[in-house]
Each structure stands twice: as C-alpha cells, then as structure tokens.
VEXDO-256575 format. One record per residue (C-alpha): x, y, z; residue in one letter; residue number from 1. Coordinates in Angstrom, 2 decimals, padded with zeros to 5 digits. Layout:
        u        v        w  res    n
        X        Y        Z    A  NUM
...
***
This chain:
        u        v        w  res    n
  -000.47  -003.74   109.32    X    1
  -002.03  -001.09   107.28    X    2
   000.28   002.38   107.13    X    3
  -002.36   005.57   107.27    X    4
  -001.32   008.48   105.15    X    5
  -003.83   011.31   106.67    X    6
  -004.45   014.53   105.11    X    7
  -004.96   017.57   107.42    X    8
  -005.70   021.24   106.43    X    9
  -007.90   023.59   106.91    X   10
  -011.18   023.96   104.51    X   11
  -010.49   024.74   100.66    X   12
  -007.03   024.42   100.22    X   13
  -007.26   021.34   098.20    X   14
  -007.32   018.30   100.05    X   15
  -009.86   016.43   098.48    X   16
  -008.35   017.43   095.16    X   17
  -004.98   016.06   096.57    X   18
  -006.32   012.71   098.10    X   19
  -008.06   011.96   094.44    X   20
  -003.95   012.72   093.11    X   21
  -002.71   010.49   095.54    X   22
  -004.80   007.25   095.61    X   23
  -004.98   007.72   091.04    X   24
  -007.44   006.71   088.41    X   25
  -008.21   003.08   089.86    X   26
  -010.39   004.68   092.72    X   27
  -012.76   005.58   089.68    X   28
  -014.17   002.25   089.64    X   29
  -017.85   002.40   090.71    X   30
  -018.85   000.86   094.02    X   31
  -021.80  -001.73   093.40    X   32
  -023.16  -001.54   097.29    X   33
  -026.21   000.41   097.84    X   34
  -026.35   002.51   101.00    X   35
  -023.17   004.48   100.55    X   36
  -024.46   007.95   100.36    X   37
  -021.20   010.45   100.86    X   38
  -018.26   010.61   099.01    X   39
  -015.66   008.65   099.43    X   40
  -012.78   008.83   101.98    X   41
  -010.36   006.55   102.14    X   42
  -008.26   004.95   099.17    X   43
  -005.74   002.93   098.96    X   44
  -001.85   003.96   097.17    X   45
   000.96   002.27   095.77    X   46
   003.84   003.92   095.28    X   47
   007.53   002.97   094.96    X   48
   006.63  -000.52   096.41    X   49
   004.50   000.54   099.29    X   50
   001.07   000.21   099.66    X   51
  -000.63   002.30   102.16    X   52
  -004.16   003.93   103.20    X   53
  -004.47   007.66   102.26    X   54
  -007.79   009.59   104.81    X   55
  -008.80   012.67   103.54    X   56
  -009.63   014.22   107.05    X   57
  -012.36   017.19   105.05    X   58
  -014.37   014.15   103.75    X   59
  -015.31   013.24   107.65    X   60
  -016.95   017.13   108.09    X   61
  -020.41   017.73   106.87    X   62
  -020.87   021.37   105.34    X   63
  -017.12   022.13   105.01    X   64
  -017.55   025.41   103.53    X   65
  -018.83   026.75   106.83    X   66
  -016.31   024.30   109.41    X   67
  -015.52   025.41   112.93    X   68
  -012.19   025.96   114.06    X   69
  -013.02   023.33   116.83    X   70
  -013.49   020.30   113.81    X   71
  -010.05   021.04   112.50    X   72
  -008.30   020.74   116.01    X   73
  -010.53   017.71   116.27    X   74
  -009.35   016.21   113.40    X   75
  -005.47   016.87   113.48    X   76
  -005.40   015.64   116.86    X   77
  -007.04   012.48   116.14    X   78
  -004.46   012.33   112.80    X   79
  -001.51   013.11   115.38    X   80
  -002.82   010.07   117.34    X   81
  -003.37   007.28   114.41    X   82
  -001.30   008.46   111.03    X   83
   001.92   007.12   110.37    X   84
   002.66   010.41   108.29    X   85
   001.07   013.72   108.36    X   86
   000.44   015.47   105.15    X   87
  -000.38   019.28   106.16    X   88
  -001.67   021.09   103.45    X   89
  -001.97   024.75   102.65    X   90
  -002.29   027.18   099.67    X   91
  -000.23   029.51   098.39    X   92
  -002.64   032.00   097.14    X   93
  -003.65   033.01   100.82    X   94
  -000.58   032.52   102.86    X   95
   000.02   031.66   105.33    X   96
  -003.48   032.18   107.90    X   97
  -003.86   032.29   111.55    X   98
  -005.32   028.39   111.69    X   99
  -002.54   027.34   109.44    X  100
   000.31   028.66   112.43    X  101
  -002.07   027.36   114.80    X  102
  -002.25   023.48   113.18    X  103
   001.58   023.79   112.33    X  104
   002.43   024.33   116.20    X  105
   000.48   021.43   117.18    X  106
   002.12   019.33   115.01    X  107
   005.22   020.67   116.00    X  108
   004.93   019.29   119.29    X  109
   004.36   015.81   118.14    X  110
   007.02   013.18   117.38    X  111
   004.67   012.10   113.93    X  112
   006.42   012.29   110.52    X  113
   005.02   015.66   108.94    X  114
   005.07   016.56   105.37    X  115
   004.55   020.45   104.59    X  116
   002.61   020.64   101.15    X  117
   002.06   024.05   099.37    X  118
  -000.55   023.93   097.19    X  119
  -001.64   025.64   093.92    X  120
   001.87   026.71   093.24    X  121
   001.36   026.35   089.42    X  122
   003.38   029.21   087.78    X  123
   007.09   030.99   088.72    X  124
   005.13   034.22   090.49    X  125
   003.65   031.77   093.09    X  126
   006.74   029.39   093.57    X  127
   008.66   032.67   094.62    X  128
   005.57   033.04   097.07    X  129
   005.23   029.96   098.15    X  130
   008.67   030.15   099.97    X  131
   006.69   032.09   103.23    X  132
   005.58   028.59   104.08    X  133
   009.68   027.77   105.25    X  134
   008.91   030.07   108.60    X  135
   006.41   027.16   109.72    X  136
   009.33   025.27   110.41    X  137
   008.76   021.77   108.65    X  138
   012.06   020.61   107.28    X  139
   010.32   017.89   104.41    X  140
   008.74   021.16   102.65    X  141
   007.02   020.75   099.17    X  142
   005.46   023.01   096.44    X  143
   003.27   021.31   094.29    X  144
  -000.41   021.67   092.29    X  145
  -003.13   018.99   093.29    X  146
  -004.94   019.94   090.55    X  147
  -002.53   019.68   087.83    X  148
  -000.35   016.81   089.41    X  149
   003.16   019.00   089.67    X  150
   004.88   017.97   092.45    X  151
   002.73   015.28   093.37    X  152
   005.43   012.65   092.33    X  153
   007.78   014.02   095.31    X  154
   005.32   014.29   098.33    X  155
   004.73   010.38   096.99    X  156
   008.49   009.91   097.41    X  157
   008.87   011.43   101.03    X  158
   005.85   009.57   102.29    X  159
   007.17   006.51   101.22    X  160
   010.80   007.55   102.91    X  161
   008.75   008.33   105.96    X  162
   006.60   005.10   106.28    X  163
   007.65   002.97   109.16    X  164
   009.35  -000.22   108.00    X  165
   008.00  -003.39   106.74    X  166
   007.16  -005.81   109.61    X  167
   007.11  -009.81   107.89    X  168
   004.39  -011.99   109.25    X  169
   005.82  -014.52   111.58    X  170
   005.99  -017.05   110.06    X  171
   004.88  -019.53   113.18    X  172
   001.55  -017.37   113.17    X  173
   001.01  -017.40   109.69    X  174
  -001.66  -021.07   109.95    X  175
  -003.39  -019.45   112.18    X  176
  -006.72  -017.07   111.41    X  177
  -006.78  -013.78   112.01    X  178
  -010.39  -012.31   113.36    X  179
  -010.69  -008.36   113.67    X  180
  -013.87  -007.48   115.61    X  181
  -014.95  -003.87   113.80    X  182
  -017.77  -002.02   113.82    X  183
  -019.14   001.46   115.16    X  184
  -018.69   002.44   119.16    X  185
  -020.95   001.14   121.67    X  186
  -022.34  -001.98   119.62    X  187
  -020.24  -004.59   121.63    X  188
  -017.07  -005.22   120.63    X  189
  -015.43  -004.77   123.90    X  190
  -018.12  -006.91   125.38    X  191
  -018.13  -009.70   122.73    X  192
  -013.77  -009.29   122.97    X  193
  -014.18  -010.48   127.51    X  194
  -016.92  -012.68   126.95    X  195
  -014.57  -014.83   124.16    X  196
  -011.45  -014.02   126.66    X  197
  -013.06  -014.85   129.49    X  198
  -011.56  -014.84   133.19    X  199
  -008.89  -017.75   132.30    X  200
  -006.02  -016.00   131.00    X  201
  -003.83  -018.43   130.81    X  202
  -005.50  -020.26   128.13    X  203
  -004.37  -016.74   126.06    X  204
  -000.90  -015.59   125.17    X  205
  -000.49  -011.57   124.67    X  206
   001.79  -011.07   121.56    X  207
   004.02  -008.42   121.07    X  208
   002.81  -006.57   118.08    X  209
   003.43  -003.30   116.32    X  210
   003.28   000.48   117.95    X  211
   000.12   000.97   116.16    X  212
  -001.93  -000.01   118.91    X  213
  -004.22  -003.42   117.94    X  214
  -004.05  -005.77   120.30    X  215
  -003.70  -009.08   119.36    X  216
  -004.44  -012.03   121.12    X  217
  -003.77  -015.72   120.59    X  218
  -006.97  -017.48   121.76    X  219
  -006.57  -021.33   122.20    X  220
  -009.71  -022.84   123.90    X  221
  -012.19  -025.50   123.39    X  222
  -010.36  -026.83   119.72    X  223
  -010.55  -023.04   118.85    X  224
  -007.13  -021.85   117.95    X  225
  -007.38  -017.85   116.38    X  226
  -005.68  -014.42   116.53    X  227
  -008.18  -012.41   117.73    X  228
  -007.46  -008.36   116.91    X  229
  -009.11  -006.30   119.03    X  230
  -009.54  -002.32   118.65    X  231
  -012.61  -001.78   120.82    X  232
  -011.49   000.70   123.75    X  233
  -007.46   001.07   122.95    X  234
  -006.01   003.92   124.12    X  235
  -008.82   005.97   124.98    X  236
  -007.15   009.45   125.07    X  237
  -008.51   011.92   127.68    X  238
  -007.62   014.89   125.77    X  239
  -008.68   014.04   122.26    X  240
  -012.45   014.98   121.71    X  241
  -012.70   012.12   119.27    X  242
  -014.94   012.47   116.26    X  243
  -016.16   009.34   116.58    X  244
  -016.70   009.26   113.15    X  245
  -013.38   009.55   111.64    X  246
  -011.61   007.74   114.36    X  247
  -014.06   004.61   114.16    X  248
  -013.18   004.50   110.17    X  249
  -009.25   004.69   110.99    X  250
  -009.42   002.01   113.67    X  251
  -011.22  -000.25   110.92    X  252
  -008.74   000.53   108.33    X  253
  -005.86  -000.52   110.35    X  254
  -007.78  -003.71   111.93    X  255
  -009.20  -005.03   108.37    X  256
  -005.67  -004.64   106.93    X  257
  -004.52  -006.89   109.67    X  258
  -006.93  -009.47   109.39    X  259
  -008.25  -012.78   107.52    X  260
  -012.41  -012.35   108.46    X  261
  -013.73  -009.28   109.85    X  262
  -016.73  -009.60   112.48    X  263
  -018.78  -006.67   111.53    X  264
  -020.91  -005.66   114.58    X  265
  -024.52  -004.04   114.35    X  266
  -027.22  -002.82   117.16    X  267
  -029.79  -004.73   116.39    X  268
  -031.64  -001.89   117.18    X  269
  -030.64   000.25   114.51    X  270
  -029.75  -002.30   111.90    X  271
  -027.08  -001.23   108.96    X  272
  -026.17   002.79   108.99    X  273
  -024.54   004.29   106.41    X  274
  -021.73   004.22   108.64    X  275
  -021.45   000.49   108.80    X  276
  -021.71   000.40   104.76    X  277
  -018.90   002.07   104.49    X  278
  -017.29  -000.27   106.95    X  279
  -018.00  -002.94   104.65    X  280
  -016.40  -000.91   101.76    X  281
  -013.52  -001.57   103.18    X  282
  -013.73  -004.99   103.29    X  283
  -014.47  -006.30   100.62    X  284
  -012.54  -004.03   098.56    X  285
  -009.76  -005.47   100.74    X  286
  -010.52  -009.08   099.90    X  287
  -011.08  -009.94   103.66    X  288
  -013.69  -012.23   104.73    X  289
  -016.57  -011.08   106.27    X  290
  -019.60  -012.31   109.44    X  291
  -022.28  -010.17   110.29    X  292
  -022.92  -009.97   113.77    X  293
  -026.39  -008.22   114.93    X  294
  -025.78  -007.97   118.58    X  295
  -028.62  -006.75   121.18    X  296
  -031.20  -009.08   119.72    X  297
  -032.46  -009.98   123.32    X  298
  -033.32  -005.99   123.48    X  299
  -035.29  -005.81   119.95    X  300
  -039.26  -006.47   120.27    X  301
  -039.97  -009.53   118.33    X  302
  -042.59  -010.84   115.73    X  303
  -042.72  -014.30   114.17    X  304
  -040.57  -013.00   111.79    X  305
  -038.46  -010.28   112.73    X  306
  -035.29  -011.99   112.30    X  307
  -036.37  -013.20   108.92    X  308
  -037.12  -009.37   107.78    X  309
  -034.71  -008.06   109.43    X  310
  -031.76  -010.26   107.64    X  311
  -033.69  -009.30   104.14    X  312
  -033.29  -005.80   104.42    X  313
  -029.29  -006.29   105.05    X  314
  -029.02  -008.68   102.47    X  315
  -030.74  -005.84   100.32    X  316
  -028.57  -003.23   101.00    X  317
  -025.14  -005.89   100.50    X  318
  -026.07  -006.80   096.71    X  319
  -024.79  -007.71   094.54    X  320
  -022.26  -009.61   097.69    X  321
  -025.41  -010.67   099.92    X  322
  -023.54  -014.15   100.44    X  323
  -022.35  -013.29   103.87    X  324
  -023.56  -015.04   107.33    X  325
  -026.03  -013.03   109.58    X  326
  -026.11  -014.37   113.19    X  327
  -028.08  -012.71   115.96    X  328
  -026.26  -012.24   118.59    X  329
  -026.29  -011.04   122.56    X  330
  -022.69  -010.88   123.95    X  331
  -024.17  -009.94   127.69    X  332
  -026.61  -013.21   127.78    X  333
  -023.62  -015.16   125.48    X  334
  -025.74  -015.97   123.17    X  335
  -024.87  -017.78   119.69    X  336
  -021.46  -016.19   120.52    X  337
  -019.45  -018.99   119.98    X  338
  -021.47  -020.20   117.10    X  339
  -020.25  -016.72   115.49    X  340
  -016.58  -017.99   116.15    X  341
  -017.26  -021.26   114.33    X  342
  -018.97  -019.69   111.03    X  343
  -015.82  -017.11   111.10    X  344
  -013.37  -019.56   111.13    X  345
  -015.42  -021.65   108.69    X  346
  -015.45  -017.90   106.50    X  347
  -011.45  -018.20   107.07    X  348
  -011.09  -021.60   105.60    X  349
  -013.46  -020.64   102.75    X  350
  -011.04  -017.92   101.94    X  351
  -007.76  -020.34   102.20    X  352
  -009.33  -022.89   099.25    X  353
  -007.00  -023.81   096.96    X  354
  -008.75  -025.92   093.97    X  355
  -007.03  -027.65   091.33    X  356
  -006.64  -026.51   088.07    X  357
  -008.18  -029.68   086.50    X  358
  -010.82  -029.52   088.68    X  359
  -011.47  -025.98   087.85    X  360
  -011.61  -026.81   084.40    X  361
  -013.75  -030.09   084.72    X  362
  -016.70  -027.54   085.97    X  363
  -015.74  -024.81   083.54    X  364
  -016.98  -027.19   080.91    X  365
  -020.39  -027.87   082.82    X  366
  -020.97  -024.05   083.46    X  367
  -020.72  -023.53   079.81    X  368
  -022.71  -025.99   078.44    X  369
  -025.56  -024.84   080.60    X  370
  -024.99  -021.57   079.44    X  371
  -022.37  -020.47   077.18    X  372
  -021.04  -016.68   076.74    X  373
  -023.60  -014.79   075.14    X  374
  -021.84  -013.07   071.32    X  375
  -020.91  -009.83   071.33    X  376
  -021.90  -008.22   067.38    X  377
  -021.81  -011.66   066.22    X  378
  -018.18  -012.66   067.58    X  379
  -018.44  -015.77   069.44    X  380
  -016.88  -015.45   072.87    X  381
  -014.56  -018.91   073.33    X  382
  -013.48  -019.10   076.90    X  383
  -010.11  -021.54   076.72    X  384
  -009.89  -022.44   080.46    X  385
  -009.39  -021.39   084.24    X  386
  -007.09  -021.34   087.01    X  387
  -006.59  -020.35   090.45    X  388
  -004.16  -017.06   090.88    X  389
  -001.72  -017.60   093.88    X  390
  -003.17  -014.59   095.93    X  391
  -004.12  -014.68   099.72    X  392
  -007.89  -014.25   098.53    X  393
  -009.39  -017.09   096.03    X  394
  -008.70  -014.48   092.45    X  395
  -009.75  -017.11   088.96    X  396
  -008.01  -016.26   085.61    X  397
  -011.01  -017.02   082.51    X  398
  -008.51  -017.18   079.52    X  399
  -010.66  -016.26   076.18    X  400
  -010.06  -014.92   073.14    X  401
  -012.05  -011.40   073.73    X  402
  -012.02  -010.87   077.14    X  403
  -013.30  -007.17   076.89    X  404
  -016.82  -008.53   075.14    X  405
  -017.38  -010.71   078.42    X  406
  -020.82  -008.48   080.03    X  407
  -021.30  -008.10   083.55    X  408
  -023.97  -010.31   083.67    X  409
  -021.63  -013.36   082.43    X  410
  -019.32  -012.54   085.11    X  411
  -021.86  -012.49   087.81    X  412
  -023.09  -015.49   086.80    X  413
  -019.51  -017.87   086.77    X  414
  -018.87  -016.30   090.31    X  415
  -022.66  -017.70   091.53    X  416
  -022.06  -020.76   090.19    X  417
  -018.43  -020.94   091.56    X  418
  -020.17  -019.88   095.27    X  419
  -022.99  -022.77   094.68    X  420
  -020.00  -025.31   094.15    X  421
  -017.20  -024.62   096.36    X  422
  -018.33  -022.48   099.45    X  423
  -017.31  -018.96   099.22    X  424
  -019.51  -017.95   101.98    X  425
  -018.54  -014.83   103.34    X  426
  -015.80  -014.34   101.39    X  427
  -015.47  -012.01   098.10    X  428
  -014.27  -013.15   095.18    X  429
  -011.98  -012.32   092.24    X  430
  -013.07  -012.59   087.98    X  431
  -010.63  -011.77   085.80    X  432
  -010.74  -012.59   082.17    X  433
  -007.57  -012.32   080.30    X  434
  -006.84  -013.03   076.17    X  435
  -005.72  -016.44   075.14    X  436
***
C-alpha cells in the first residue's frame, strides 16, 4: 500500500522547493512520454528504509501566485482525508499570517500525523525568529532551509517515525493478480467495477484490508480468479469540495502502488487528456502493468476507421512504450468487458516471466550477430552476457566491459527485440548495463 507524504502551505513559502529536497536528484531523470505538459507532482522517497509518495499540493493549482483562499482549504482538506502524514509548511521571514492560524486549526482538529516545518531559517537571526511558529501548537516542530537542504535530514526522520507500519502481503494472496481500475471521474470505473461484480455476491469474498480506503475484492468466476482494487466512489465526503484533480491523482497513487496491472480508463469521447498522461506516469515509472480501456465507444460516431485512428493517436502520445493493449469498451451494453479481464490477466502473467539465464543468453548471441553494439571513439563495446534480476517486474542485467558507451538507441533496440520474443505486452521493462 503506497504511504502519501502531502505537502500543504499556503502559496510561496517553499513547497515546491521542499518536495524537489525530499524526493532528491533521481527525479531529474527526463520523462520520455509526450503529452505531459505541467510540472511534475508527485515523486517517490526513500528514506531510512521506507519508501513512500511525496504530493506537492501547489503543483495541483494553476496560477499560484494569485490562489484563493478557497483552493488552500480545498486542498488541506482533501490532504487531511488521504495523507498518511501532513507536512505544513511556512516561512519564517513573514510569520506567522492569518491563513497559516487558519490551516493550523484545521489540522488541529484532525487525528492525521502533522509535521510543522519552518522554512528559510538559514542564519542564527531567523532561527531565534522562527521560534513564533511553537504558539501553533504542533508538538513535531522543525526549522529547516528547502533551498539549502538544512534540516531537511530531520523532517525525513519524523516522517518516517510517523508512517503507519509495514503491512506484509499475505502470503495466501500473493498467486493471485492484483487489477486496480484507475482513471479520471465519471469514465466508468464504478460501472465497469458492478458489471464484473455482478448481482451474485457470493461468488466474491470482501477482504479486510488497510484503513486507507481501497477496496479489495477477491473475484472468482467463470476460471477467473483476481483481486480486483477498486477506488471509484469510496468515501465520497459531503463536506470536502474535492478538487477533482488532485484527489483523482492521490487515489491513483495509492491504487497503482497496490496493484500488478492497472486498467487505465478513457471516454472515448475525449480520448487521452493530459490528465490521463500523467496517470500513466505513474505507472510505468512504478513498473506496473498496464490495459487501456476506451470506454463509451457505443456513444462515439463512427467511420470505417475510427477505431483504427483513434488507437494511433494514443499509441502516439505513449512512445517510446506504445506496446500496451487498447480495447474499446462499453461497460453499460457489457461489451468486450470480459475480454479486457482476459488481456489484463494475460498483461499479469507477462509481468511474472521468469526466463532462464541460458536461454537469455542463447538469444543474446542472435541479437548481436544481427546487430552488434555500435563503437564508441573506436572502443569496441563487448557485451559478456545477460540475466534476469529477481525483482517483481522482468529488470535484465547486460554485463559489458563499457557500459556507459552503450547509446540509447542500442538499448531501445535489445528491449524491442526482447518484447518481439517473449511477450512483454503491456508491461514495462527494465535495461541495465553493468561492467564486466
């Protein structure tokens, strides 16, 4: 189950600046999807052990130097409802303001985990002034400097102390696929969720799960034997104004981190968003399998070859990872839904291959005589052999002698021929190259 570290505040005290500290350097590496046209955020942190899922909550407001008042309560009340800790960030340089008391009495009243960060307290004068901030009341109280990294090292420590304990997978449950159904409000999912369920409900068995809210549900039905996770309509809150936005994003988070293949739902009447991009972000950069489902296609007019175009255009925007199944979908008429149940668990076996090293290396030698590494300044590039790393995603180790010569191009082309020999549909993949 993912944790969710979220990041409230109001405007221009630093939380982006913070949430780059947090997640470090390795959220530098450059995404290779088209369509993702904001900045990122949500990252991913290790720290003392524990991994977790930092949100920066200012990243979800458009034109955050002029926010209302109203987007900030938003935004801590939706953080209030999904975080596992609360990082509530203010600056020292302006004190403490009227929206600052009014965010630290709301979280106040909640029973959430709440750090109280000070930021820009980089010299003696404003470490003296920072100490105002102990009238708000928060007992886990830190000073640090986003910018420069002071004090970063010991909010790290008290989130970790704060994170709810490890929960092992059962180990009964652990054969069994797990299928999150994600995507954007009102494309489906709670409709595609009954029409799978169905009115026989004892072919299902609830299982207890975490506080967090998914709902899993064993499905066992026609050969079909699945976890299906569920976070269309949970605990819709009457008094949270939801920005759907933000909240759709930490839903995902939390049901990818759960899961073995995500079903990604689109309206096939608006085809892939930005929104949905960033969906897919996630993802892949969590290794997690991944069907496309484009539901409403009985309410899209049709040509001869709208489907055809239609799947082009998404496979456009997923390169370079356009090896992903596309089924057309209508949950209310039940159409191809169950077909989208058998490529997903087909996705989830594709992702549980385990291929012998001699094997691996029998086809190494193929791949290389057709074409061998291209020389880097005249060195020769000699790769040794391969083998399967013994991660829950399929991950290859290319041992060489100068792994760091080894151009993109290479790589991309030992991971097509890998997906045109063992089937890797739907599921991303994992090059490294390491010295011999």
């Amino acid at each position: 189950m993912a944790d969710i570290v979220a990041i409230v505040g109001r405007p221009n005290v630093g939380k982006s600046t913070l949430y780059n500290r947090l997640i470090g350097e390795r959220q530098a590496i450059i995404d290779n999807i088209s369509g993702v046209t904001r900045d990122r955020i949500y990252g991913f942190s290790n720290w003392n052990g524990r991994e977790f899922t930092v949100v920066d909550t200012g990243g979800f407001v458009h034109g955050s130097d002029d926010i209302f008042e109203a987007a900030i309560r938003r935004q801590v009340h939706i953080a209030i409802d999904e975080a596992d800790v609360i990082i509530f960030l203010t600056d020292v340089t302006t004190g403490i303001t009227d929206i600052d008391a009014e965010i630290a009495d709301m979280l106040r009243k909640t029973d959430k985990k709440v750090i109280l960060a000070v930021n820009k307290v980089d010299n003696g004068t404003r470490a003296l002034a920072a100490n105002e901030f102990w009238s708000l009341g928060f007992d886990n109280t830190h000073f640090l400097s986003s910018m420069t990294g002071s004090g970063s090292g010991e909010v790290l420590d008290a989130v970790t102390d704060l994170l709810p304990p490890e929960i092992p997978p059962e180990n009964e449950e652990s054969e069994i696929p797990r299928i999150a159904i994600i995507g954007q409000p009102n494309v489906g999912k709670s409709s595609l969720t009954n029409a799978l369920l169905g009115e026989e409900r004892n072919i299902v068995t609830d299982v207890a799960g975490t506080t967090r809210d998914s709902i899993h549900t064993k499905y066992s039905k026609f050969d079909k034997e699945f976890m299906l996770i569920d976070t269309a309509g949970i605990r819709k809150k009457a008094k949270v104004h939801e920005d759907l936005e933000f909240y759709s994003v930490i839903r995902a988070i939390k049901a990818i981190d759960d899961a073995d293949v995500c079903l990604l739902m689109l309206d096939g009447q608006d085809g892939i968003t930005s929104q949905d991009m960033s969906i897919i972000q996630l993802v892949l950069r969590r290794k997690k399998g991944l069907v496309i489902l484009c539901n409403k296609w009985d309410l899209v007019e049709k040509e001869t070859n709208t489907a055809k175009d239609f799947e082009e255009r998404i496979r456009f925007k997923l390169q370079p990872f356009d090896d992903v199944p596309i089924i057309f979908t209508s949950v209310t008429e039940k159409q191809r839904i169950f077909k989208a149940i058998e490529v997903t668990l087909e996705v989830a076996e594709n992702r549980r291959q385990k291929i012998k090293t001699s094997e691996l290396n029998v086809f190494l030698e193929e791949i290389l005589r057709i074409f061998p590494p291209p020389a880097h300044k005249g060195k020769f590039i000699k790769i040794k052999y391969v083998t399967q790393l013994p991660l829950y995603y399929p991950a290859f180790a290319f041992f060489c002698n100068a792994p760091k010569y080894v151009k993109e191009s290479y790589r991309n082309y030992i991971e097509n021929s890998f997906r045109k020999k063992y089937n890797f549909t739907g599921v991303p993949i994992s090059i490294f190259f390491r010295e011999k």
